[in-house]
FIDRENTOR-654824 format. One record per residue (C-alpha): x, y, z; residue in one letter. Coordinates in steps of 0.25 Angstrom, whole numbers, plus 2048, in hexadecimal, padded with zeros to 3 digits. Example, Ala and Ser with C-alpha at 12.3 -4.5 7.8 and 13.67 -1.06 7.14 Angstrom:
8317EE81FA 8377FC81DS 
! end
This chain:
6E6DEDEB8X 6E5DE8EABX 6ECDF1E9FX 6E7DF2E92X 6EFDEBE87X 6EFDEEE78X 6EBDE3E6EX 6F4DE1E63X 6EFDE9E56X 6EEDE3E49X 6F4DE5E3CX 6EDDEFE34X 6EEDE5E26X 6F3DD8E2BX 6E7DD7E34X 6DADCFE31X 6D5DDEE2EX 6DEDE1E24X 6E0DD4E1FX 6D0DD3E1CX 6D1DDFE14X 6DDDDCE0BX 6D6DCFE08X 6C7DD7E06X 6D1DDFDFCX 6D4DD2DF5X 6C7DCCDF5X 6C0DD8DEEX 6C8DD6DE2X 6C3DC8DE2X 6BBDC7DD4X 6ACDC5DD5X 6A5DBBDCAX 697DBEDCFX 68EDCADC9X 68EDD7DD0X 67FDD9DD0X 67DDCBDD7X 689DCCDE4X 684DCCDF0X 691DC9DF7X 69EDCFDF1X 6A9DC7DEEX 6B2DCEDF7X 6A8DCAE04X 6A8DBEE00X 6B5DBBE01X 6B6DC2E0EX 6ABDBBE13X 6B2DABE10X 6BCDB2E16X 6B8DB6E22X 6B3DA7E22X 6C1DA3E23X 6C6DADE2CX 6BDDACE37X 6BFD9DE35X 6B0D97E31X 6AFD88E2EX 6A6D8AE23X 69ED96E19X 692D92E20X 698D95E30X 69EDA1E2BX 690DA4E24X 688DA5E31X 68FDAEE36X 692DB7E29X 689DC1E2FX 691DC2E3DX 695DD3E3CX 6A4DD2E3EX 6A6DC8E32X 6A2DD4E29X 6AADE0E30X 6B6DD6E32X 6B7DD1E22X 6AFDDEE1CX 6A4DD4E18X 697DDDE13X 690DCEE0FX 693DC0E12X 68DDB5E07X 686DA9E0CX 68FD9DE0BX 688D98DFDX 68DDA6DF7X 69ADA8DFEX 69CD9BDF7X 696D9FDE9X 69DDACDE8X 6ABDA9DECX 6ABD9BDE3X 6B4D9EDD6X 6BBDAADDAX 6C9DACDD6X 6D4DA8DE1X 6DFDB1DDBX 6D8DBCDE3X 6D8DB4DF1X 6E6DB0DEDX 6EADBFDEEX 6E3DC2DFAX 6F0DBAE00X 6F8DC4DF8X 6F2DCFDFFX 6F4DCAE0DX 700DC7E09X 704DD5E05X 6FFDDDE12X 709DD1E18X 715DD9E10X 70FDE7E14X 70CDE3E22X 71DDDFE22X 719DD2E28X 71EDC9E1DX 72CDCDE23X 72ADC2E2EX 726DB7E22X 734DB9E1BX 73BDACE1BX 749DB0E17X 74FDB8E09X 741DC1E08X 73BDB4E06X 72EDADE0BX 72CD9EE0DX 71DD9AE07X 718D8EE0AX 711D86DFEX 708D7AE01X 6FAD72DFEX 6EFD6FE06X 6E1D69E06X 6D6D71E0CX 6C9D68E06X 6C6D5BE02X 6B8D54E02X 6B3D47DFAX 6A4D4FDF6X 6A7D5EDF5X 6AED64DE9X 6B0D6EDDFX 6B5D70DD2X 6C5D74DD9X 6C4D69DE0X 6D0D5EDDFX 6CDD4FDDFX 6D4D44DE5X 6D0D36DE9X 6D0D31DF9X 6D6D25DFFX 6C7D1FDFEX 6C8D23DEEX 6BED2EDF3X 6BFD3BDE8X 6C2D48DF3X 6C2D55DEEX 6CCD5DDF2X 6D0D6DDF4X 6E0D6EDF7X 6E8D7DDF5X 6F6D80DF5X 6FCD8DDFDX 708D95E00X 709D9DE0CX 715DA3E11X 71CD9DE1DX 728DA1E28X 72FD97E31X 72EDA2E3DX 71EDA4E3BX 710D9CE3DX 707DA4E32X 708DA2E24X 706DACE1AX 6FDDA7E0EX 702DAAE00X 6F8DA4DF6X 6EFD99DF5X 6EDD8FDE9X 6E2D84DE9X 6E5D76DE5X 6D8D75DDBX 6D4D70DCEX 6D9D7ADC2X 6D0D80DB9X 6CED75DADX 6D5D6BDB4X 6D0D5CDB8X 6DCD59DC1X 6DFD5BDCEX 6E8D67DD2X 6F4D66DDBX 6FDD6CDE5X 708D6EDDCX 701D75DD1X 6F9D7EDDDX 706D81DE2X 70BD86DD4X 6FED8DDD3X 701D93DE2X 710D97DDEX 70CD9EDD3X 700DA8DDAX 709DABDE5X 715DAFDDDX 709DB6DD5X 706DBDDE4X 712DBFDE8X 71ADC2DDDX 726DC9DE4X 727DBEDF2X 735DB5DF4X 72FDA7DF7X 734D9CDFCX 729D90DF9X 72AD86E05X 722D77E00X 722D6BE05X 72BD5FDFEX 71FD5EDF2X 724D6BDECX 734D68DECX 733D64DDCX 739D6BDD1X 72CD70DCAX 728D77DD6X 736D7EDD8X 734D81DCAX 728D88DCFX 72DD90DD8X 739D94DD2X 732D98DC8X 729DA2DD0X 736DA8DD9X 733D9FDE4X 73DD98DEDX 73BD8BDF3X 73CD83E01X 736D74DFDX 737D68E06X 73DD5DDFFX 73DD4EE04X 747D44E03X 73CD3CDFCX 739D43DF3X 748D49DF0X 752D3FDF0X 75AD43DE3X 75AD50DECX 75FD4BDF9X 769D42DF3X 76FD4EDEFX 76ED55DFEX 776D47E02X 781D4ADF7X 782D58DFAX 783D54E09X 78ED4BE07X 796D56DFEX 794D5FE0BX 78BD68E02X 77FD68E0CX 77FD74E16X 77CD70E21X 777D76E2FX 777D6FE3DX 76ED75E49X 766D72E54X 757D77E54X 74BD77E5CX 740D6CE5AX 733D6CE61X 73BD6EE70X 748D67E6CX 756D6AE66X 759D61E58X 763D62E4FX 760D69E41X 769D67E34X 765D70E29X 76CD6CE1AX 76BD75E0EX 771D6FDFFX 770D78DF3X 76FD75DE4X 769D69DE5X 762D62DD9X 751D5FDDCX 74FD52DD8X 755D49DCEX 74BD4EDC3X 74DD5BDC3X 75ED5DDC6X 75DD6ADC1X 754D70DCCX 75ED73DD7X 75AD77DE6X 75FD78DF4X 75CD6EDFFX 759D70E0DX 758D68E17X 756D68E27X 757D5CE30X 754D5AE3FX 75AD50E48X 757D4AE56X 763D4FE5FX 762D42E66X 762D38E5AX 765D3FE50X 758D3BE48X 753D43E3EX 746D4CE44X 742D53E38X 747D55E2AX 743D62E1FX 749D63E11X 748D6DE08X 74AD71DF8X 74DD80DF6X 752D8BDEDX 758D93DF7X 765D92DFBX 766D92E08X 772D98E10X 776D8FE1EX 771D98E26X 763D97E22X 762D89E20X 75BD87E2CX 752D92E29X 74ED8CE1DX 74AD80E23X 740D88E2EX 739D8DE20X 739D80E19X 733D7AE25X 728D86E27X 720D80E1BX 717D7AE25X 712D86E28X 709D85E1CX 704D77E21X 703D7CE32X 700D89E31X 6F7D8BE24X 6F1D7FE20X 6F0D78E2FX 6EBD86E34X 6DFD87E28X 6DCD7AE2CX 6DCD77E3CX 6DCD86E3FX 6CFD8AE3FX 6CFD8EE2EX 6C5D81E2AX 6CFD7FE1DX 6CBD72E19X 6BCD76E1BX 6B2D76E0EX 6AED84E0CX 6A8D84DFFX 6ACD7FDF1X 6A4D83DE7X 6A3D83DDAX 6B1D89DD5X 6BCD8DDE0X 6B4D91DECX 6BCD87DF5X 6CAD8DDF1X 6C5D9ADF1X 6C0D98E01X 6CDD91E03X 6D6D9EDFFX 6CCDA5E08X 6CFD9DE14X 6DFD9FE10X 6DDDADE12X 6D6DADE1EX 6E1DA4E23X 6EBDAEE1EX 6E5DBAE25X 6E7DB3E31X 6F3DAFE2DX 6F8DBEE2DX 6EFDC1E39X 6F8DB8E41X 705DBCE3BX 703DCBE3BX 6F7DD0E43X 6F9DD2E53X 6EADD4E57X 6E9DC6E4FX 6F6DBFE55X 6F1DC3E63X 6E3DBDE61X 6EBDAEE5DX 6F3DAEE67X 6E7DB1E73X 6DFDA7E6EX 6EAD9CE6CX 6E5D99E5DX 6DFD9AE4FX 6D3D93E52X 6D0D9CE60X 6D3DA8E59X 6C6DA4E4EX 6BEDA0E57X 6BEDACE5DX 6BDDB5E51X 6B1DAEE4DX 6AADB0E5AX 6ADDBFE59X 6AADC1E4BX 69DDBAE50X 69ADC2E5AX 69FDCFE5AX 6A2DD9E50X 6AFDDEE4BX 6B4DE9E41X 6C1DE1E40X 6C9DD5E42X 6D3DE0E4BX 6C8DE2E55X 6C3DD4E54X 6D1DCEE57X 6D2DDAE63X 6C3DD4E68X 6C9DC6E68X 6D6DC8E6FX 6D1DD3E78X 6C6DC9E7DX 6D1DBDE7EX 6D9DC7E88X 6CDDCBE91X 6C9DBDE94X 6DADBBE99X 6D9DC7EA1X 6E5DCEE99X 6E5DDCE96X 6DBDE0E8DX 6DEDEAE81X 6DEDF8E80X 
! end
């Protein structure tokens, strides 16, 4: 006899449900340019439609558009009216992203009062966030007036869409928590194309704006280990945890030879797993430490971990580190698992929203003002959502790991949504796994 078996239960806020709502919340705020005698569509189903897009995973406004009269897209987002492709496109081109940029904000505060955030702390309070740029469109014909230019191989003009973002990271878990987004695009009044460093200052500055009480520590690639950008972020409270090369610091690892050879270098000798096998790990820390040669008077800490074959004693891997944190011997190691989680942002954000089933590099719409960069943040927190979904809900967790993947799991909710109707994402995500139980014989819920 087979016994009947409880599914797991959702969070009541940090579920797709609740979530939904505190972005609906946001998105109501979101000012409306358009004349109140002429709105067939409010701003705020708008939004939630293009983001309904996202979340159910559609390649494209004009998929999502035939099925925008399927029953469950409106009880799940609360949508009363779904515009055509032309006028979602209309409608949310020019709107301000400060708004969208909050919504992240929001999340992020039912995370605190949801006492998950606990499991994200890295060490001291502190929370390692993850800085870095990416590309999500380029094309030789399409364009608008934020697109960036540059010139191909060919000599071919490619108009370009790039955004920096910061998103928090833990050496011990797979999701990442977004913080803000900022888009790499052409100012206001400016002929020029923008860059990566002045979107990060840009980013640096609304998340501090955000997040005005959070202890950071910013964890960048080699690019960002320069004395303006540490300036930055001291500047705005922030610690720091930047890779440094030997090629692009050799005033600075001179100095961690000369230090080495006066025996002030800690160091720490280990063996460690790696990938099935046993090496040996040694982990150096230096303090006071002088940058580069042009600018002796800013002083940091090095880092550095080193991993060698236990047969030849070759060199497997190398990391280095520039930091503001002094670092006590016994969380070196440590250290170096944070500095070395960076790549969560490139595997588990960017590569996910890329070859996971989001279509980030896909062409939306541009418009005529900021429609692209206003979809973009759309499809971030649709990505975030799921996200926290993974990371918190165990009706969600429970589905992902039944259907082995990101991409099972969509497909599935598509075909639902298209053919049945739900009053929310609980009972749809019960549906799903419920059905994925019966047809293996297990037992079936109660």
């Amino acid at each position: 006899m087979i016994t009947q078996s409880p599914l797991p239960k959702p969070r009541r806020f940090l579920s797709a449900d609740g979530l939904i709502q505190t972005l609906r919340n946001r998105f109501a705020d979101v000012p409306d340019r358009r004349k109140a005698s002429g709105t067939d569509y409010s701003m705020v189903d708008t939004l939630m439609a293009a983001f309904a897009m996202f979340s159910l995973k559609d390649d494209s406004l004009l998929a999502f558009q035939k099925r925008a009269e399927e029953p469950a897209i409106h009880g799940l987002y609360g949508i009363s009216a779904i515009p055509s492709d032309t006028q979602m496109r209309e409608i949310l081109d020019g709107i301000d992203i400060e708004m969208l940029n909050e919504a992240f904000a929001d999340i992020f505060h039912e995370l605190q009062r949801g006492n998950v955030l606990q499991d994200f702390v890295f060490e001291d309070g502190h929370y390692l966030i993850a800085l870095d740029g990416t590309g999500y469109f380029c094309s030789s014909k399409v364009r608008c007036p934020q697109c960036m230019e540059r010139k191909s191989r060919s000599g071919e003009t490619q108009y370009v869409h790039q955004a920096v973002a910061a998103v928090i990271i833990h050496p011990g878990r797979k999701e990442v928590i977004p913080l803000a987004i900022e888009p790499i695009v052409k100012q206001d009044g400016e002929s020029k194309n923008d860059c990566e460093r002045n979107a990060s200052k840009r980013l640096l500055r609304r998340i501090r704006k955000l997040y005005p009480k959070l202890k950071l520590i910013v964890v960048e690639d080699g690019l960002a280990s320069n004395a303006p950008h540490i300036a930055d972020l001291r500047d705005l409270n922030m610690r720091f945890l930047l890779a440094a090369k030997p090629s692009d610091h050799a005033h600075l690892f001179d100095q961690v030879i000369a230090a080495s050879d006066a025996d002030n270098v800690e160091t720490v000798t280990r063996l460690c797993p790696l990938d099935g096998e046993t090496v040996t790990s040694e982990t150096q820390y230096a303090s006071g430490l002088e940058l580069n040669a042009s600018n002796r008077d800013v002083k940091v800490n090095f880092l550095q971990h080193f991993e060698y074959d236990r047969d030849s004693g070759e060199t497997i891997k190398r990391f280095s580190w520039v930091t503001d944190i002094p670092i006590k011997r016994n969380f070196m190691l440590r250290y170096t698992q944070g500095g070395r989680s960076r790549w969560r942002i490139e595997n588990e954000t960017f590569n996910t929203l890329k070859n996971q089933g989001y279509h980030f590099e896909h062409n939306y719409g541009h418009g005529k003002e900021n429609l692209s960069t206003v979809l973009m943040l759309l499809m971030f927190l649709a990505f975030t959502v799921d996200q926290v979904q993974q990371a918190c809900c165990p009706l969600f967790s429970a589905v992902l790991e039944a259907l082995g993947g990101k991409k099972y799991v969509w497909m599935k909710l598509r075909s639902h949504v298209e053919c049945f109707t739900y009053a929310s994402f609980a009972d749809l995500w019960t549906a799903i796994l419920s059905r994925y139980l019966a047809s293996r014989g297990s037992p079936s819920p109660a």
